[in-house]
C-alpha positions in Angstrom: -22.0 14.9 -6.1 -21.7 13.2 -3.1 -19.9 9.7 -5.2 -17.1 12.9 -6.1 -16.6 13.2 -2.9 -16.3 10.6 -1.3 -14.2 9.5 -4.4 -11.9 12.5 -3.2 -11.3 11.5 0.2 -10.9 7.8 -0.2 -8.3 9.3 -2.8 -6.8 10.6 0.0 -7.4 8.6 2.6 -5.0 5.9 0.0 -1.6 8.7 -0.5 -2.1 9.4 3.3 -1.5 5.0 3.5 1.4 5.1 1.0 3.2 8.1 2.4 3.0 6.2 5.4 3.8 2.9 3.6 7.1 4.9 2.3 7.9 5.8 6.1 7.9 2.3 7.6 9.7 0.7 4.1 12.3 3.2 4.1 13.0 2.9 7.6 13.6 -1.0 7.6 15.3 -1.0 4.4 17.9 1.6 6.5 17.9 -1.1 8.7 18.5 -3.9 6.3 22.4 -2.2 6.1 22.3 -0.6 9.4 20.8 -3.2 12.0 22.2 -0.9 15.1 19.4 1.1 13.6 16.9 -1.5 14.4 13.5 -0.3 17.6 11.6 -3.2 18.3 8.9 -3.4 21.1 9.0 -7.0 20.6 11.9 -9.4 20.5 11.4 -11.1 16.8 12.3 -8.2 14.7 16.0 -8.8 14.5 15.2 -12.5 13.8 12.5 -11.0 10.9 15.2 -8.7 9.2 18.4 -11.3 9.1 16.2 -14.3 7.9 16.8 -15.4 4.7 13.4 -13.7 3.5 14.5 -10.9 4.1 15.7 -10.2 0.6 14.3 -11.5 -3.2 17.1 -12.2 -5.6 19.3 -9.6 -3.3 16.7 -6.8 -3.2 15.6 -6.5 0.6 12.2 -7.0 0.6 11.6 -4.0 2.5 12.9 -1.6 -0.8 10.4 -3.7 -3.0 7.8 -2.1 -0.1 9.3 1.2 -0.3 9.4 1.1 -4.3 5.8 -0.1 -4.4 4.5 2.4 -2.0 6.6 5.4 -3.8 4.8 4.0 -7.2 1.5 4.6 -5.4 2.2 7.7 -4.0 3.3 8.6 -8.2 0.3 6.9 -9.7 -2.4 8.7 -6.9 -0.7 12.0 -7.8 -1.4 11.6 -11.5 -4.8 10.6 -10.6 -5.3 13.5 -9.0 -3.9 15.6 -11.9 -5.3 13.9 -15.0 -9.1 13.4 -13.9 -9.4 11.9 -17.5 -7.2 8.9 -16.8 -8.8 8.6 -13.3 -10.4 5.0 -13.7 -7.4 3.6 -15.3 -4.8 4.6 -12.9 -7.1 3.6 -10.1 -7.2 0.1 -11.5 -3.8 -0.1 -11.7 -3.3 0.9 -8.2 -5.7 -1.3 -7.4 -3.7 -4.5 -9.1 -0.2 -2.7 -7.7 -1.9 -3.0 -4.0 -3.6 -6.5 -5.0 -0.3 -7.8 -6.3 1.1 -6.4 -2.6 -1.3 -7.6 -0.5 -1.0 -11.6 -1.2 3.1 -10.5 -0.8 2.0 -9.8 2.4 0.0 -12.8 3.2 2.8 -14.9 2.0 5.6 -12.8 4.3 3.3 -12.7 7.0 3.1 -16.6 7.0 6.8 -16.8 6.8 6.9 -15.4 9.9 4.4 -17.3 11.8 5.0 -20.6 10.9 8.6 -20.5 9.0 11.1 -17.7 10.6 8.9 -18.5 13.6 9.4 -14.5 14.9 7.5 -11.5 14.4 8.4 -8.3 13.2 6.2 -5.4 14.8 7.2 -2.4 11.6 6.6 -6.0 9.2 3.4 -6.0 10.7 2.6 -2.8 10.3 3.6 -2.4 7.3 1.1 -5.4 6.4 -1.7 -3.8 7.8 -0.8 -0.3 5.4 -1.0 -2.5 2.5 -4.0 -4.4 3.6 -6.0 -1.2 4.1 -4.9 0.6 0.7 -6.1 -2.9 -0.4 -9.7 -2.2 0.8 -9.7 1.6 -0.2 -8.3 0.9 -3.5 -10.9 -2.1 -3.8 -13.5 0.6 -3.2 -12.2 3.0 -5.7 -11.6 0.3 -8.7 -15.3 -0.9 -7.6 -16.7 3.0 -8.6 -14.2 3.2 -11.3 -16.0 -0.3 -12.8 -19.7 1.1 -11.9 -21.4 2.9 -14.3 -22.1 6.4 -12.9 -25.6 7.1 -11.1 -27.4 9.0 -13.5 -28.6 11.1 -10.1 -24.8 12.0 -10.3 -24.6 12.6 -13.8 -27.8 15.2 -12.9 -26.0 16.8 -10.3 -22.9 17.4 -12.6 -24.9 19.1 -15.5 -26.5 21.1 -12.9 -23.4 22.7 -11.6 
């Protein structure tokens, strides 16, 4: 019982990152078309957000964030709703925050050692993914284990 619920807060522990993920990525792709829009604490995010890594193929890179994170936010809700498709959709979410996480790395290195600026909500947003990264890791790690039969006890019990 106590895998279920732990399993239930690290579930959301991982929408209360993606809502907050959808926040941040919603507010600098705003600022992607707005740039009068633009708080920064630190003097690299206007740098950051009129590089030319600021966009993929014309997409700023901050909507890819904000689509990714909304996906999340979709696939943890259906998680929540269809126990029986529980492991699977936590896999996925898993690869979805995986995929996002090296993203990061490589857009985080941009800005060290390429753009040469840093963007404090880039940042942030980094460290959002990185985390649903670990809790997600965590989840897909139960979702691969075969269940404690202590568990499985507990369960029949109830």
């Amino acid at each position: 019982m106590q895998r279920l619920q732990t399993t239930s807060r690290l579930t959301a522990i991982s929408l209360g990152l993606a809502l907050a993920g959808i926040a941040v990525s919603a507010y600098l792709t705003l600022v992607h078309y707005r740039d009068d829009l633009l708080v920064c604490a630190v003097s690299g995010c206007h740098t950051v957000q009129k590089s030319p890594y600021a966009e993929l193929a014309g997409i700023p890179v901050a909507a890819l964030g904000l689509g990714m994170f909304a996906l999340i936010v979709l696939l943890g809700a259906l998680r929540r709703a269809r126990p029986d498709l529980s492991d699977n959709l936590t896999l996925a979410i898993f690869a979805i925050v995986l995929a996002g996480s090296v993203f990061a790395i490589y857009l985080t290195w941009l800005e060290l050692f390429v753009i040469d600026a840093i963007c404090q909500w880039c940042v942030l947003t980094a460290l959002l993914i990185w985390a649903s990264t670990i809790v997600e890791g965590t989840l897909a790690w139960r979702a691969l284990k075969p269940p404690d039969l202590d568990d499985y006890e507990d369960e029949v019990a109830t």
